[in-house]
C-alpha positions in Angstrom: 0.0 0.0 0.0 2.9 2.8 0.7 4.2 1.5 -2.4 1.1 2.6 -4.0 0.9 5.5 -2.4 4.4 6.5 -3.6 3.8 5.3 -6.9 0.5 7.7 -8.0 2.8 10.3 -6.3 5.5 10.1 -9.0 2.8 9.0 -11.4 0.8 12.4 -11.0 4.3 14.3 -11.3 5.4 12.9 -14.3 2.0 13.6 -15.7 2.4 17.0 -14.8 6.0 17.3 -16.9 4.6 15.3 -19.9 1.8 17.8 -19.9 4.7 20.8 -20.0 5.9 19.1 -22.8 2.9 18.8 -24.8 1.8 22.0 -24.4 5.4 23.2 -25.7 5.0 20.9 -28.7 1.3 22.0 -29.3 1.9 25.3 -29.1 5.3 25.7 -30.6 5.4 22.6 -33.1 2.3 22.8 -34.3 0.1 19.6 -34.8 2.8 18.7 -37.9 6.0 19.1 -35.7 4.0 17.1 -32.8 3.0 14.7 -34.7 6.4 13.9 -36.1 7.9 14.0 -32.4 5.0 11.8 -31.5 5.5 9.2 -34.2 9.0 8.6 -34.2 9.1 8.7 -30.3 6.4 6.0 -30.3 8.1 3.8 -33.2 11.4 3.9 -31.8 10.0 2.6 -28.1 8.3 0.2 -30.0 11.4 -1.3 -31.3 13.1 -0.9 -28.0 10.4 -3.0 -26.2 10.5 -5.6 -28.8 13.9 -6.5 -28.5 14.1 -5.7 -24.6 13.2 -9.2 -24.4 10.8 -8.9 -21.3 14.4 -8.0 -18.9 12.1 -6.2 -16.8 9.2 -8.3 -16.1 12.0 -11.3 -16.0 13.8 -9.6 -13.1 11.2 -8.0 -11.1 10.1 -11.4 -11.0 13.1 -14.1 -10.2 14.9 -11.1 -8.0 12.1 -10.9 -5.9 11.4 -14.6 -5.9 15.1 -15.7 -5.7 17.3 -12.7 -4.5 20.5 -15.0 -3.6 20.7 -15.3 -7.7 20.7 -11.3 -8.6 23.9 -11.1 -9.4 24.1 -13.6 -11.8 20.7 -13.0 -13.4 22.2 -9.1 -14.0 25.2 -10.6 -15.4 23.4 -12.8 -17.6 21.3 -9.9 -19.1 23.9 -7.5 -19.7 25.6 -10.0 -21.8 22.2 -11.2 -23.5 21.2 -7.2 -24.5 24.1 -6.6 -26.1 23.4 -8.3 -29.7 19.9 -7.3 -29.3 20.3 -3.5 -28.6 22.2 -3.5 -32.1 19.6 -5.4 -33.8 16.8 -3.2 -32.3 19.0 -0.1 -34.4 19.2 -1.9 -37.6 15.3 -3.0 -37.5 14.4 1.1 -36.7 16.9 2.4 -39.3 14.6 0.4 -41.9 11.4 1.2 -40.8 11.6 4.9 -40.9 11.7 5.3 -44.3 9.1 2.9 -44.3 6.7 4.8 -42.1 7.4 8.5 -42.9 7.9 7.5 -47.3 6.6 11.2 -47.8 8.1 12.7 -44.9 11.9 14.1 -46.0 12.5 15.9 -42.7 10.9 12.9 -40.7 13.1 10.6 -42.3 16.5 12.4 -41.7 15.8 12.5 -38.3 15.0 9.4 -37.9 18.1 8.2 -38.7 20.2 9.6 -35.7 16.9 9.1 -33.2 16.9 5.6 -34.0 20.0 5.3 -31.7 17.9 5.7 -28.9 16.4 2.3 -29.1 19.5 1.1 -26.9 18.2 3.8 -24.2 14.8 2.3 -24.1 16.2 -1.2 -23.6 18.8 -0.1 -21.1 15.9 1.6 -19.0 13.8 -1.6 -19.3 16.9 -3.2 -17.3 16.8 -0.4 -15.3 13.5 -1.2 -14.0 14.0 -5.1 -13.7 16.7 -4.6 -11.3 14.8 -1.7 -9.3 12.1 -4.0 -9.0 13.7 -7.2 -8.6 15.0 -5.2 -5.0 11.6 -4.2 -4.1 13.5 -0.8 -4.7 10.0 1.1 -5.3 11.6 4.8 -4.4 14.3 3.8 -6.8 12.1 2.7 -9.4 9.8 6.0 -9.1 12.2 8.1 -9.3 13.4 6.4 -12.4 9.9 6.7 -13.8 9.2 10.1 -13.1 13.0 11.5 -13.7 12.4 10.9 -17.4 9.8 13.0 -18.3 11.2 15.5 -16.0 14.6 16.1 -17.1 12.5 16.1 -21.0 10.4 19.3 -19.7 13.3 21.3 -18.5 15.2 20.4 -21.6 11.3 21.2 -23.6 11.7 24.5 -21.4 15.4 25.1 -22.1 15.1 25.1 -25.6 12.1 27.5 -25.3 13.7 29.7 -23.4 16.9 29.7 -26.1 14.2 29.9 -29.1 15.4 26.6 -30.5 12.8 23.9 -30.1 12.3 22.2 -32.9 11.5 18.5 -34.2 15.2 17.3 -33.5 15.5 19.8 -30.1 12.4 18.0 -29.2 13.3 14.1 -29.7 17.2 14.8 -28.7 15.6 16.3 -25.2 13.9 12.6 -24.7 17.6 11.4 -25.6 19.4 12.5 -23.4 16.6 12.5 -20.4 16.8 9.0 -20.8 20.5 8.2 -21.0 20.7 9.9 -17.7 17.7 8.5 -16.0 19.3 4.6 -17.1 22.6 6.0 -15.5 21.2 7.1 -12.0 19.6 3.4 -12.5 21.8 1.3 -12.9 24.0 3.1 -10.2 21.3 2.9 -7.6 20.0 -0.9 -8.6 23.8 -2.1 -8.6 25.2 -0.3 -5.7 26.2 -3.4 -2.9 26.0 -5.6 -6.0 29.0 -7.6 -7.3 28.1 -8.9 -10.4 28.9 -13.1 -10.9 29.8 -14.8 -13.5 26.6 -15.6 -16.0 24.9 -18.9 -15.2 24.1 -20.1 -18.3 21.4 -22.0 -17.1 20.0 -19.2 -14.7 20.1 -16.9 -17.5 17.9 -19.4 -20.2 15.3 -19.7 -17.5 15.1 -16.0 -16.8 15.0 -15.4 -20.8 12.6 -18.0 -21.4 10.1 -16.2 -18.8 11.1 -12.9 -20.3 10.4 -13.7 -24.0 6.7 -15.6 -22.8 6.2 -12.5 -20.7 7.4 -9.9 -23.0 4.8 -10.2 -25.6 2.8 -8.6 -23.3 4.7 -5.7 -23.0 4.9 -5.4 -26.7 1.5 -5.8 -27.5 0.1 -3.6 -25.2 2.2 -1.2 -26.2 1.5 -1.9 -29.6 -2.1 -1.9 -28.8 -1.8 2.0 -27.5 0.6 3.6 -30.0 0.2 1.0 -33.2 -2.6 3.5 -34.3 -0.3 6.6 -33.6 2.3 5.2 -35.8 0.4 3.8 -38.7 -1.9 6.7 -38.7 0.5 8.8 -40.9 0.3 6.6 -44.0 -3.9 7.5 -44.2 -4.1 11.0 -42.8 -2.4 13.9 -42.6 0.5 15.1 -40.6 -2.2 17.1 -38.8 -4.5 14.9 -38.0 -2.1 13.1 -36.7 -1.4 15.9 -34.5 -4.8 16.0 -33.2 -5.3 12.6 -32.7 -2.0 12.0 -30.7 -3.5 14.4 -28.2 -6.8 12.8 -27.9 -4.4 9.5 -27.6 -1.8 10.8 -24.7 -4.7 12.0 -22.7 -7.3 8.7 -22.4 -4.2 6.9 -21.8 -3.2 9.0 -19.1 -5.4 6.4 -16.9 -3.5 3.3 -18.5 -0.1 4.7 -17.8 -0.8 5.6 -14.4 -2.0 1.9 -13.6 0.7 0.6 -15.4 3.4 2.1 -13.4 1.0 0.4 -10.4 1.0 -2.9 -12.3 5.0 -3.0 -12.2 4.8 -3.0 -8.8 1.8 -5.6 -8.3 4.1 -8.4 -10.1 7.4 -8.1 -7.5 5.0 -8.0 -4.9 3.0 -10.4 -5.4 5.4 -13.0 -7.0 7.2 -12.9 -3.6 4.5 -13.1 -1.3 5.0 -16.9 0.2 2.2 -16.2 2.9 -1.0 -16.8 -0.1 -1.6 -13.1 0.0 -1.0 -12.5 -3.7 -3.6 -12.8 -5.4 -6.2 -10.7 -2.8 -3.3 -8.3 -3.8 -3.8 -8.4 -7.0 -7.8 -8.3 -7.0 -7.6 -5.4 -4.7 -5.3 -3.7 -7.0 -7.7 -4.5 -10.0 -10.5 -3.0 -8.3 -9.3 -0.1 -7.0 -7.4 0.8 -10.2 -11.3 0.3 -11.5 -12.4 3.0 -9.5 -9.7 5.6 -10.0 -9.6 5.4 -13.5 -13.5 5.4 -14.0 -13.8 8.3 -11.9 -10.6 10.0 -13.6 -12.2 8.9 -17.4 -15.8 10.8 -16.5 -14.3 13.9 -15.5 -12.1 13.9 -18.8 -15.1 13.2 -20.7 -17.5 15.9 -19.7 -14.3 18.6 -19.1 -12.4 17.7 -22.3 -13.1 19.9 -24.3 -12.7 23.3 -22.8 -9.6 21.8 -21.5 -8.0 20.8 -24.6 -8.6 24.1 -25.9 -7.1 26.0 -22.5 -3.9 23.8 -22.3 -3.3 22.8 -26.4 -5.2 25.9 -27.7 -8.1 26.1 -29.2 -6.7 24.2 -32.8 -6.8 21.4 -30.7 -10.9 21.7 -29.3 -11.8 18.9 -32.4 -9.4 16.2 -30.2 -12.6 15.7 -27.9 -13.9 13.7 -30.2 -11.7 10.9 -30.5 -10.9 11.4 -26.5 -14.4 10.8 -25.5 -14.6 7.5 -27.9 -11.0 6.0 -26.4 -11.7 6.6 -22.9 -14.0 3.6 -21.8 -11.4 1.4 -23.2 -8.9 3.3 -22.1 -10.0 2.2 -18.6 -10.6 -1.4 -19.4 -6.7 -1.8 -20.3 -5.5 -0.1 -17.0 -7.3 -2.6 -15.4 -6.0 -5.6 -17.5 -2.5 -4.0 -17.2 -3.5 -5.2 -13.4 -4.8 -8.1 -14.0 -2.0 -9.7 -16.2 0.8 -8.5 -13.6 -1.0 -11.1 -11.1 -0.3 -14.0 -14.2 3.0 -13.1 -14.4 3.0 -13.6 -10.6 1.4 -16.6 -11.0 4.2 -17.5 -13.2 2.1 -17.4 -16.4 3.4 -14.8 -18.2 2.4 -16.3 -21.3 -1.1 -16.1 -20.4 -1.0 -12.1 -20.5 1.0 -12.2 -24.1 -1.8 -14.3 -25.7 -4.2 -11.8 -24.2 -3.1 -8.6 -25.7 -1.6 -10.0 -28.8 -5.1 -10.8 -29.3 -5.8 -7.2 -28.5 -2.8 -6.2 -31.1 -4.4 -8.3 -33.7 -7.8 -6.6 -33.0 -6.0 -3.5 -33.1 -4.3 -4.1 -36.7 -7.1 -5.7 -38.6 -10.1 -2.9 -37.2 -6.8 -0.3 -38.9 -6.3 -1.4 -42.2 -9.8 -2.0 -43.1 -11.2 1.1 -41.5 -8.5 4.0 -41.0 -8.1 4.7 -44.9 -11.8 5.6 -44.7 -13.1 6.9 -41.3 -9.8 8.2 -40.6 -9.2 8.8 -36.5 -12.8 8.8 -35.7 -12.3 4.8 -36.8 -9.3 4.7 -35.1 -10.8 5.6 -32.0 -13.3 3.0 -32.2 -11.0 0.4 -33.0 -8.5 0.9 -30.0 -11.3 1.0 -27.4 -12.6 -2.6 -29.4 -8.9 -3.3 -29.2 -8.5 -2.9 -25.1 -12.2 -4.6 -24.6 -10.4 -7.8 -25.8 -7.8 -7.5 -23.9 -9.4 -6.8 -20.6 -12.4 -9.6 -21.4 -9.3 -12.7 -22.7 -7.4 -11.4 -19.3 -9.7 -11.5 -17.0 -10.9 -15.0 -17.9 -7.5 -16.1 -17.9 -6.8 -15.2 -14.5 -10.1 -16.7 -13.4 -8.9 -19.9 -15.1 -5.1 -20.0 -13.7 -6.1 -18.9 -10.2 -9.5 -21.7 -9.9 -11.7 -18.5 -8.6 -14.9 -17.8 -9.9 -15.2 -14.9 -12.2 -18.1 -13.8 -9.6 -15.2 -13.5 -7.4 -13.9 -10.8 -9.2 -16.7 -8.6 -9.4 -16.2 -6.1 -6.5 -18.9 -5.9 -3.5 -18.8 -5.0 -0.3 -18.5 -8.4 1.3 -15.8 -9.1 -0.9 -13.8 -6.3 -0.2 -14.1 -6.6 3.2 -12.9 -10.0 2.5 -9.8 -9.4 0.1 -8.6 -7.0 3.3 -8.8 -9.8 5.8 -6.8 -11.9 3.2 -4.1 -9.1 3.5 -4.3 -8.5 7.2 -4.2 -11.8 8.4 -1.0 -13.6 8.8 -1.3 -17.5 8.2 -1.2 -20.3 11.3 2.2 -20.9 12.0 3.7 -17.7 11.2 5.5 -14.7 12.8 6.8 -11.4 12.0 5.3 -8.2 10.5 2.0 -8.0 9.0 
């Protein structure tokens, strides 16, 4: 629970800085310079993530279950990232062309920005050792240390009259190269690294790759329409739509950085606490984001127009369509934590690939036409698949009920005993 607390802390601060930087972007980029920041930000975190190889659900997960074996698991990694940082390079180097084919200046930034795909992987490792140590001020302050130091680079360049497109993206650079360093300097500190278990380290990569399709496809899920957007509409729609996208998924990040924090903690809970854990966590991240969805619905609008200006009013109306799913896939980001807990991290990956698939089909037979009011309506069918194929699945794993995981009073009252009361036999801190 304090790691909850600390976590919407840091989660409602590094709101705040992402919402500096949009409103720089909007206001001095345009919705054509946004939407080229936006794309090639979200394509080149898409590659980073693919090839990341699920290091951080891996750790946070056989750290916190087997701590004695840290050292070489971090060992192990650090060797295994190497080849695929400089594949995830080569893979974004191609695609840019690919994506931005009418976008010259797009393309040439592209090139250099593609480097960064090693940044998103090392902050992936970042976050599996953080984790891993039940670290969760370290990990927070990893999190919200990003999009910080990005605003005050945003605000630096403002200040100098230089933002631009490449200002923008080399900003999120270097934010992140230094965020990975304080990382890996906090995670490793009292750590001497061993010598790579080779069998220790195929376990933990097995578990990563099975778990890391999740990551991927829910990440695909909420930016795949971002990035293929370009190829049917215009740079300016894009714009639009990218802001109508960052804010519904506002709730989703928030209980995502929450849903990092479910998996260690559950995973090493021997006393059969986890998985009231992890249906308390699912309800309450319910609430939050319901609550947090209807006020964005019916204040949207003259908010868009107050914080983007008022070009960007016409967003509400793909906002108000991707909000209801926006809130179903927090609460699946919840939900498939507690599988990887259970150790079925596979189970999660099946669930939004099916999402992903949702995702790219509902796009390419309905973007070219209804443009990003289809769009909309796909990702919210997209995250509705998710939350429905997760939800069963953890009813399945776990042998409860799925009535069990419909929140009512009597069963939150019991979840809390479940959390309170330590089992017959044992001692120590509640």
């Amino acid at each position: 629970m304090r790691a909850g607390a600390i976590t919407y802390t840091c989660s409602a601060l590094s709101l705040s800085a992402n919402l500096i930087t949009g409103i720089l972007a909007a206001r001095l980029l345009g919705p054509e310079g946004r939407g080229i920041v936006i794309a090639l930000a979200s394509g080149v975190q898409l590659c980073g993530f693919l090839f990341a190889a699920g290091v951080a659900q891996s750790l946070s997960y056989y750290a916190a279950r087997e701590p004695q074996r840290t050292p070489q698991l971090v060992a192990g990694w650090l060797v295994m990232l190497l080849p695929l940082s400089a594949l995830a390079v080569v893979v974004t180097e191609l695609l840019v062309p690919v994506i931005f084919a009418s976008e010259s200046q797009a393309i040439a930034i592209g090139r250099w920005f593609a480097l960064a795909a090693v940044l998103v992987i090392g902050l992936e490792l970042v976050y599996g050792i953080l984790l891993g140590r039940h670290d969760y001020v370290g990990f927070n302050l990893v999190r919200v240390g990003q999009p910080a130091l990005t605003a005050l680079g945003y605000l630096a360049l403002w200040r100098l009259e230089r933002l631009s497109v490449a200002g923008a993206l080399a900003s999120l650079a270097v934010a992140t190269a230094l965020v990975v360093a304080f990382g890996l300097t906090r995670g490793l500190r009292g750590t001497r690294l061993a010598r790579p278990d080779v069998a220790v380290a195929a376990r933990s990569l097995w578990y990563g790759v099975r778990a890391q399709g999740s990551t991927v496809a829910a990440n695909l899920s909420a930016r795949l329409d971002v990035a293929v957007l370009p190829a049917f509409v215009s740079a300016a729609a894009v714009g639009l739509y990218s802001v109508a996208t960052n804010v519904s998924l506002i709730v989703y990040q928030v209980a995502s950085t929450f849903a990092a924090v479910v998996l260690p903690a559950a995973a090493a809970d021997q006393a059969g606490r986890a998985r009231a854990k992890v249906v308390l966590s699912a309800w309450a991240t319910l609430s939050v984001c319901g609550l947090a969805a209807l006020a964005l619905a019916i204040v949207g609008e003259p908010l868009l127009g107050l914080v983007y200006g008022d070009a960007f009013r016409p967003a509400i109306e793909p906002l108000r369509l991707l909000l209801p799913g926006a809130v179903l896939f927090a609460v699946a980001s919840i939900v498939a934590s507690g599988l990887g807990a259970e150790g079925r991290p596979f189970a999660a990956t099946l669930a939004h690939v099916l999402g992903a698939i949702v995702m790219a089909v509902g796009l390419a037979l309905f973007a070219p036409s209804g443009g990003t009011t289809a769009a909309a309506l796909v990702s919210t069918a997209s995250y509705a698949t998710v939350f429905s194929v997760v939800l069963w699945w953890y009813a399945r794993v776990t042998a409860l009920p799925a009535a069990e995981l419909v929140p009512t009073p009597r069963r939150l009252r019991a979840r809390l005993r479940a959390l309170t009361t330590l089992p017959a036999g044992t001692s120590g801190r509640r």
